[in-house]
C-alpha positions as CSV (number, residue, x, y, z in Angstrom):
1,X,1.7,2.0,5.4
2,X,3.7,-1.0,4.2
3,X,7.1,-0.7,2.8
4,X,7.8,-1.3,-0.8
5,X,11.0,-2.4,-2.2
6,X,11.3,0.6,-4.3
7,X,13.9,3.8,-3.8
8,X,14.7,6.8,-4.7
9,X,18.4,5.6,-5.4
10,X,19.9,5.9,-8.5
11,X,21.2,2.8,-10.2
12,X,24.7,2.0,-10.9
13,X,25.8,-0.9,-12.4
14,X,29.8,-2.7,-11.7
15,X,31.8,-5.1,-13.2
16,X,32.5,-7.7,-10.5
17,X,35.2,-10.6,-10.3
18,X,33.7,-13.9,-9.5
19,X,35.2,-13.8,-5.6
20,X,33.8,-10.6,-4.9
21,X,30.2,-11.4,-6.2
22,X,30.8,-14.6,-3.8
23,X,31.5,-12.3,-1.0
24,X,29.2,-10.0,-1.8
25,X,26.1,-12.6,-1.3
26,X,27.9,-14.0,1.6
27,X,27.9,-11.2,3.6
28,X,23.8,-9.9,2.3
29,X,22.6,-13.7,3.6
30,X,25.1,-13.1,7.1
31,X,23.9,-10.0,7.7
32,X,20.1,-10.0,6.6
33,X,20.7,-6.6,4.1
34,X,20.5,-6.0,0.4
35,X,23.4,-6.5,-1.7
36,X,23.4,-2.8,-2.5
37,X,23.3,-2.2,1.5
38,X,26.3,-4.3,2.1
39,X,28.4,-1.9,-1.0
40,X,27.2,1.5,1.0
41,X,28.1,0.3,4.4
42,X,31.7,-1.9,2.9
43,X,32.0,2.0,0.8
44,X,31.4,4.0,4.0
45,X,33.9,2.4,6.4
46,X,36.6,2.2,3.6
47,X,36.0,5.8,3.1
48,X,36.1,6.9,7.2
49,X,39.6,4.5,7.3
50,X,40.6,7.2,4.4
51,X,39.5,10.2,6.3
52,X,41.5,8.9,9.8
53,X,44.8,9.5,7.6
54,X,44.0,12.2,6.2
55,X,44.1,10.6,2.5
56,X,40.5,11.7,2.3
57,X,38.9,15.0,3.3
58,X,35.0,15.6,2.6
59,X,34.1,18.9,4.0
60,X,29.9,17.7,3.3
61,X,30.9,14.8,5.8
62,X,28.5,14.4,8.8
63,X,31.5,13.3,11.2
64,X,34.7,15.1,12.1
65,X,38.2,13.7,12.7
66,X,39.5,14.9,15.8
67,X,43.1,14.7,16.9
68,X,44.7,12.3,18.9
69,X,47.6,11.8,21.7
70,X,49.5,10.4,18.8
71,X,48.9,12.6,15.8
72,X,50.3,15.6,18.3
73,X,53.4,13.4,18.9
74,X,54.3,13.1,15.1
75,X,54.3,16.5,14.5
C-alpha cells in the first residue's frame, strides 16, 4: 500500500524569526526530511542534552541516563 502524506499528528503552529525559517529549510533540503521532522529530531536532541544534566527528568522517557566515572567524582 502506498504511503500518503497524511498523519495522525496534531498541528501546531510557531512564530518563527526570518534566520530560523532559513535554517529550518536548509536543513529539510540537507537532510531529505520534512520541516516538521527536522523540529522533532532538533526538539529531541535539545531535550536528551537537558536530561544528561539533569535539568530535565521525564519518567515516560524510552532512554535512561546512567551514571558516569565523572558524575561519581563530583559528588
Amino acid at each position: 500500500m502506498p504511503k500518503t502524506k497524511t498523519s495522525n499528528k496534531p498541528v501546531r503552529s510557531f512564530r518563527l524569526s526570518g534566520e530560523t525559517l532559513g535554517q529550518l529549510e536548509e536543513m529539510a533540503t540537507l537532510m531529505g526530511r520534512s520541516e516538521g521532522n527536522i523540529v522533532e529530531i532538533a526538539l529531541d536532541r535539545m531535550y536528551r542534552e537537558e536530561a544528561r544534566f539533569h535539568r530535565v527528568l521525564d519518567p515516560r522517557a524510552e532512554y535512561r541516563i546512567t551514571e558516569t566515572k565523572d558524575n561519581k567524582e563530583d559528588q
